[in-house]
LUMKOL-381363 format. One record per residue (C-alpha): x, y, z; residue number from 1; residue in one letter; chain. Coordinates in nm, 4 decimals, m for minus. Layout:
BEGIN
[rec [X,Y,Z],NUM,A,A]
...
END
This chain:
BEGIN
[rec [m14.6382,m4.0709,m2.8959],1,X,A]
[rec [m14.8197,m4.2957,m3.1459],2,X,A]
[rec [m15.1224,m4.1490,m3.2989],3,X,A]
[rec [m15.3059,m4.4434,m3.1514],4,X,A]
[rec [m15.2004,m4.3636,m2.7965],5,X,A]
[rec [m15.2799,m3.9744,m2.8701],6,X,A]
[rec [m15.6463,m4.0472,m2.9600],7,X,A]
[rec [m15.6891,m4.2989,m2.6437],8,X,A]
[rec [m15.5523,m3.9572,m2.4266],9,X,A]
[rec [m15.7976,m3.7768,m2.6169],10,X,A]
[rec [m16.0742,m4.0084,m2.5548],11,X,A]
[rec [m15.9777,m4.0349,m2.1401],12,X,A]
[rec [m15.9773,m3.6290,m2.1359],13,X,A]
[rec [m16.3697,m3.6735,m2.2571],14,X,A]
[rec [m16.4103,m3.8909,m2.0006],15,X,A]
[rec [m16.2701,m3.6813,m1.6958],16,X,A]
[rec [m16.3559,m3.3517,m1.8011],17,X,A]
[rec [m15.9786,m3.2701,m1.8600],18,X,A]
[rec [m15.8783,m3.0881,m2.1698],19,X,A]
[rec [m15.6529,m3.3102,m2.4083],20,X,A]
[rec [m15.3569,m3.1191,m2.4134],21,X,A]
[rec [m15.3707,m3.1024,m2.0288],22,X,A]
[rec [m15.4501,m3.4489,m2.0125],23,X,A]
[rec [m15.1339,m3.5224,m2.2487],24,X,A]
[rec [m14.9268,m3.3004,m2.0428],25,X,A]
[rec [m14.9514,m3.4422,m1.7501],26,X,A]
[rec [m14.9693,m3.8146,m1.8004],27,X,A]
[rec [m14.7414,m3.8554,m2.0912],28,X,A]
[rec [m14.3757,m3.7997,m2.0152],29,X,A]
[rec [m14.1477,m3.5926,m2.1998],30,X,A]
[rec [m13.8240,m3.4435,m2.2254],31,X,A]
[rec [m13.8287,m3.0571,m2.0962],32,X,A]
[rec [m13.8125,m2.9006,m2.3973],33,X,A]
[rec [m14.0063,m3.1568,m2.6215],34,X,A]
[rec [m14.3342,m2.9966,m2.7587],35,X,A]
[rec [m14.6915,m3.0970,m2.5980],36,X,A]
[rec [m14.7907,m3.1818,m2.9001],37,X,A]
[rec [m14.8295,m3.1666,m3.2881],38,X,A]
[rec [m15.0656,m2.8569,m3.2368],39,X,A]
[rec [m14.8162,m2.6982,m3.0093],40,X,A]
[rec [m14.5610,m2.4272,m3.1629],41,X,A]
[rec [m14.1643,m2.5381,m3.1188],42,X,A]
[rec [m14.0660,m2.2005,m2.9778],43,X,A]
[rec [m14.0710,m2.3051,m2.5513],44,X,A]
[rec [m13.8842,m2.1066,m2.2916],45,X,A]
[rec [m13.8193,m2.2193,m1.9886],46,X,A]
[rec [m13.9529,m2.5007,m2.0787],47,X,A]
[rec [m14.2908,m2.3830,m2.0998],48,X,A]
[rec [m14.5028,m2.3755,m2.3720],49,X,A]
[rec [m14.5444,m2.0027,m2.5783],50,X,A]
[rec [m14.8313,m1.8890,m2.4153],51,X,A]
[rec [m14.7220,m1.9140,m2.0474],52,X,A]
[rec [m14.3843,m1.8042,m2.1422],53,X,A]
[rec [m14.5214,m1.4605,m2.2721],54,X,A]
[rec [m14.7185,m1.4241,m2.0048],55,X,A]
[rec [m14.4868,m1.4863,m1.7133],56,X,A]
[rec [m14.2844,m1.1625,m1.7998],57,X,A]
[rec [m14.5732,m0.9719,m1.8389],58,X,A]
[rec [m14.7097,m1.0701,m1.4804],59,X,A]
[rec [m14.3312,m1.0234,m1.3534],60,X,A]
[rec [m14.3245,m0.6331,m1.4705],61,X,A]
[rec [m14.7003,m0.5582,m1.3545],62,X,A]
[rec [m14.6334,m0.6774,m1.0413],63,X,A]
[rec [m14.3244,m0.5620,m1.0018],64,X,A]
[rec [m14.3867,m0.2354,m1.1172],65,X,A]
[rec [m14.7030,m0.2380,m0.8540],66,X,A]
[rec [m14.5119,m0.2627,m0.5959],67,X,A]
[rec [m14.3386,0.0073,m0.6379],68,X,A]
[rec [m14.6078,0.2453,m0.6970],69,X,A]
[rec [m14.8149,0.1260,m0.4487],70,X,A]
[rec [m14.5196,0.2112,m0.1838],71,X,A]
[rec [m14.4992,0.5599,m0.3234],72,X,A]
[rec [m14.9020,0.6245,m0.3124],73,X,A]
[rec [m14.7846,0.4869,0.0594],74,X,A]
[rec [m14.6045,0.7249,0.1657],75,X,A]
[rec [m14.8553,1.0102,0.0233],76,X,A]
[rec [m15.1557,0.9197,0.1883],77,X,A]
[rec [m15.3209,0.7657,m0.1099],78,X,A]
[rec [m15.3604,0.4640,0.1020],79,X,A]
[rec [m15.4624,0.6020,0.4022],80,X,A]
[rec [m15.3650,0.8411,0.6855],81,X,A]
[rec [m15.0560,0.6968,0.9601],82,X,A]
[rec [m15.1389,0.4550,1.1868],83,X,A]
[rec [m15.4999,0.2930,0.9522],84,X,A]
[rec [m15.5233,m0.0901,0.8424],85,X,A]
[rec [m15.2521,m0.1980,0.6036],86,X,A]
[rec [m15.0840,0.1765,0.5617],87,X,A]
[rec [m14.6798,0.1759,0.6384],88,X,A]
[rec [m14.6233,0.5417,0.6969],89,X,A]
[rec [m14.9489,0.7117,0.5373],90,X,A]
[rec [m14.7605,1.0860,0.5051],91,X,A]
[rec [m14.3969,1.1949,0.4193],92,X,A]
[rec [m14.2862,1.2617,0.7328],93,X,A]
[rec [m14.3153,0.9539,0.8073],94,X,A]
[rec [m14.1681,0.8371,0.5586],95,X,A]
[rec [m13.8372,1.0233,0.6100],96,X,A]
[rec [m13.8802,0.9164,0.9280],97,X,A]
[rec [m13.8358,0.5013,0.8312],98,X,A]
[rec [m13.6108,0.5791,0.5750],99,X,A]
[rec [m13.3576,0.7517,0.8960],100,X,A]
[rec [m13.4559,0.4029,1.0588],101,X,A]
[rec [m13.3888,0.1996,0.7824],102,X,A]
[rec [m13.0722,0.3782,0.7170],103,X,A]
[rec [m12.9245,0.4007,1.0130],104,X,A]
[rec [m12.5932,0.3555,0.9730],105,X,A]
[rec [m12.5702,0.6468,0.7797],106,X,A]
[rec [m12.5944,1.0199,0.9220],107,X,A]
[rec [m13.0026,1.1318,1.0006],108,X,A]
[rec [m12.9280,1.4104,0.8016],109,X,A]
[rec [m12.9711,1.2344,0.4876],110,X,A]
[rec [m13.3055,1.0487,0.5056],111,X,A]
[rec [m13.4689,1.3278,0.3383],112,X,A]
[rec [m13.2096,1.2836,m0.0004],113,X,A]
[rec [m13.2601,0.9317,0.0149],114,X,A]
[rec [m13.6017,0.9219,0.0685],115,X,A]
[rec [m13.6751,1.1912,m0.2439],116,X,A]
[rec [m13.3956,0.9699,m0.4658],117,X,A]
[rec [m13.5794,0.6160,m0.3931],118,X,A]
[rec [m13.8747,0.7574,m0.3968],119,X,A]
[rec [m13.8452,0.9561,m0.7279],120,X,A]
[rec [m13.6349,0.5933,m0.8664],121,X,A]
[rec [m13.9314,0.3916,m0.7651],122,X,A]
[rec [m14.2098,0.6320,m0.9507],123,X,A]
[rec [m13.9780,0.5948,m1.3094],124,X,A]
[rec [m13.8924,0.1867,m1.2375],125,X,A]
[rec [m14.2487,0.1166,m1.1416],126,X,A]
[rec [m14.4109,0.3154,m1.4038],127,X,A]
[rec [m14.1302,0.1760,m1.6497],128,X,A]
[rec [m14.1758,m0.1657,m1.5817],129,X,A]
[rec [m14.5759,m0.1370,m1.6232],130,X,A]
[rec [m14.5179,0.0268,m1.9417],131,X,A]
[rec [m14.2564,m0.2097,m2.0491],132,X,A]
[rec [m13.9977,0.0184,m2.1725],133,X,A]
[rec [m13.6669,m0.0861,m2.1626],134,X,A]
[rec [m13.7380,m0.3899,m2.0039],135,X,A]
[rec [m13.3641,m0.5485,m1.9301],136,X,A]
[rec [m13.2109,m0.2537,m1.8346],137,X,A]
[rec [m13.4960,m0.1233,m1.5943],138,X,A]
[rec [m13.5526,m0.4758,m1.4743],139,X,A]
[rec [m13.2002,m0.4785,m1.3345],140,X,A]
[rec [m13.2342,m0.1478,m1.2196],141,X,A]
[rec [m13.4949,m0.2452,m0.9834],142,X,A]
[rec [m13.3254,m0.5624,m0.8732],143,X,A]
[rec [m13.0125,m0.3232,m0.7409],144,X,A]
[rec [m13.2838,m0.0995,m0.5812],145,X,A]
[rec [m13.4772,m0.4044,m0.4467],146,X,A]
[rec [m13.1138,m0.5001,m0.3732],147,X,A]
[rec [m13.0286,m0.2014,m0.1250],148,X,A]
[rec [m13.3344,m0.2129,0.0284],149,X,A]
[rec [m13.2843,m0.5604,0.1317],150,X,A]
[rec [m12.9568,m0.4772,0.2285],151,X,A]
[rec [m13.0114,m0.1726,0.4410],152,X,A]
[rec [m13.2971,m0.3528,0.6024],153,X,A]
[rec [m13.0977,m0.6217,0.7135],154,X,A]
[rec [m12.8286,m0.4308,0.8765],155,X,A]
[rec [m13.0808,m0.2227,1.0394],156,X,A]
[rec [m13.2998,m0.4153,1.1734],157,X,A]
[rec [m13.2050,m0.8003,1.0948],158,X,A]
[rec [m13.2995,m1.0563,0.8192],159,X,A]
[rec [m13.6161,m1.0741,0.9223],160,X,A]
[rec [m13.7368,m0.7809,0.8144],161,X,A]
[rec [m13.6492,m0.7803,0.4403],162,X,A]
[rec [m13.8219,m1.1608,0.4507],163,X,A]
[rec [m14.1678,m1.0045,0.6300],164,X,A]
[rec [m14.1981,m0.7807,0.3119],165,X,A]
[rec [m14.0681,m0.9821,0.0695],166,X,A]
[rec [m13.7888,m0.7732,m0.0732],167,X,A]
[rec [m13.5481,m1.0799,m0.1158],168,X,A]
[rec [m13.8212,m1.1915,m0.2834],169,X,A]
[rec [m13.8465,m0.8931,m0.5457],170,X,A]
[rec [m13.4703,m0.8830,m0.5839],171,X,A]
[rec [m13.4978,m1.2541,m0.7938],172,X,A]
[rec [m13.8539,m1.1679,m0.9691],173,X,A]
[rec [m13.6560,m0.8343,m1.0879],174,X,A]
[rec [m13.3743,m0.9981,m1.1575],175,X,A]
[rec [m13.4913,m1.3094,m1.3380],176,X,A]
[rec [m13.7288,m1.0872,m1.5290],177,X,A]
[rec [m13.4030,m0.8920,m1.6667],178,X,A]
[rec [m13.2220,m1.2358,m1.7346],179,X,A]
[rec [m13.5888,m1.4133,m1.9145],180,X,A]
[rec [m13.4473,m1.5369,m2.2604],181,X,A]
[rec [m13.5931,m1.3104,m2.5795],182,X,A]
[rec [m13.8714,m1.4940,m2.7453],183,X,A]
[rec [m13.7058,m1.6642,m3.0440],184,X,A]
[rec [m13.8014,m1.5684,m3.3746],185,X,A]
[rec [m14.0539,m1.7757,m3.5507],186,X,A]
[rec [m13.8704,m2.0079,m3.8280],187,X,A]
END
């Protein structure tokens, strides 16, 4: 874009109350990769400029690791007692209980193992991925766990049920969080 053209963008943006480089963005257009602007650093990802591309992993792992947490404070009572507003189980029992549901193609006698092993795997993921600490590695980790969730769920009790809490949904966030390309180094 001619300098000529840039200061013309510039002026509009005045005009409409639309910041320039927003203005620029979304009127001029580009290749994918090509920078906003002069003003703009080369390093993108995804496409995006720097700033959003930091930020979207960041979001990704918070809410991620959320999630998790706020399922274990769940199934404590943190949230609330069984059967209150917005509470899933409210106490351990149950807890076990849904995980013998949710499991149920597998012996009863094991929903209390599993439900001590995802629950003590979603404590270290969640607080992991809020921490940032190996970030691939425990991103993927949660994707599998995300993973079997989704999959028990379904043969339990039908797709619908993985879709109504999102867990297909936290299997790609996980997952494209462990795949999001390093930041490249600054030249």
């Amino acid at each position: 874009m001619a300098a000529k053209e840039r200061k013309e963008c510039k002026k509009n943006c005045r005009n409409h109350s639309i910041t320039p480089l927003l203005h620029y963005s979304i009127t001029v257009p580009r290749r994918m990769n090509a920078p906003l602007d002069d003003r703009t650093p080369k390093s993108q990802t995804f496409g995006l400029p720097r700033f959003p591309a930091w930020m979207a992993p960041l979001l990704l792992r918070w809410a991620l690791g959320v999630t998790l947490l706020s399922a274990v404070t769940d199934r404590f009572g943190i949230w609330g007692p069984p059967g209150a507003a917005n509470v899933a189980w409210g106490d351990w029992a149950h807890f076990v209980a849904y995980t013998a549901k949710v499991n149920s193609f597998l012996p009863d006698t094991l929903a209390p193992t599993l439900a001590v092993v995802a629950t003590a795997a979603e404590i270290l993921l969640g607080i992991a991925l809020i921490l940032g600490v190996f970030c691939r590695p425990v991103a993927l980790a949660s994707a599998l766990l995300f993973a079997v969730f989704a999959g028990a769920m379904t043969v339990s009790f039908g797709v619908k049920a993985p879709l109504n809490f999102s867990v297909f949904a936290d299997v790609a966030a996980a997952f494209a969080l462990a795949v999001w390309p390093a930041e490249p180094s600054p030249k």
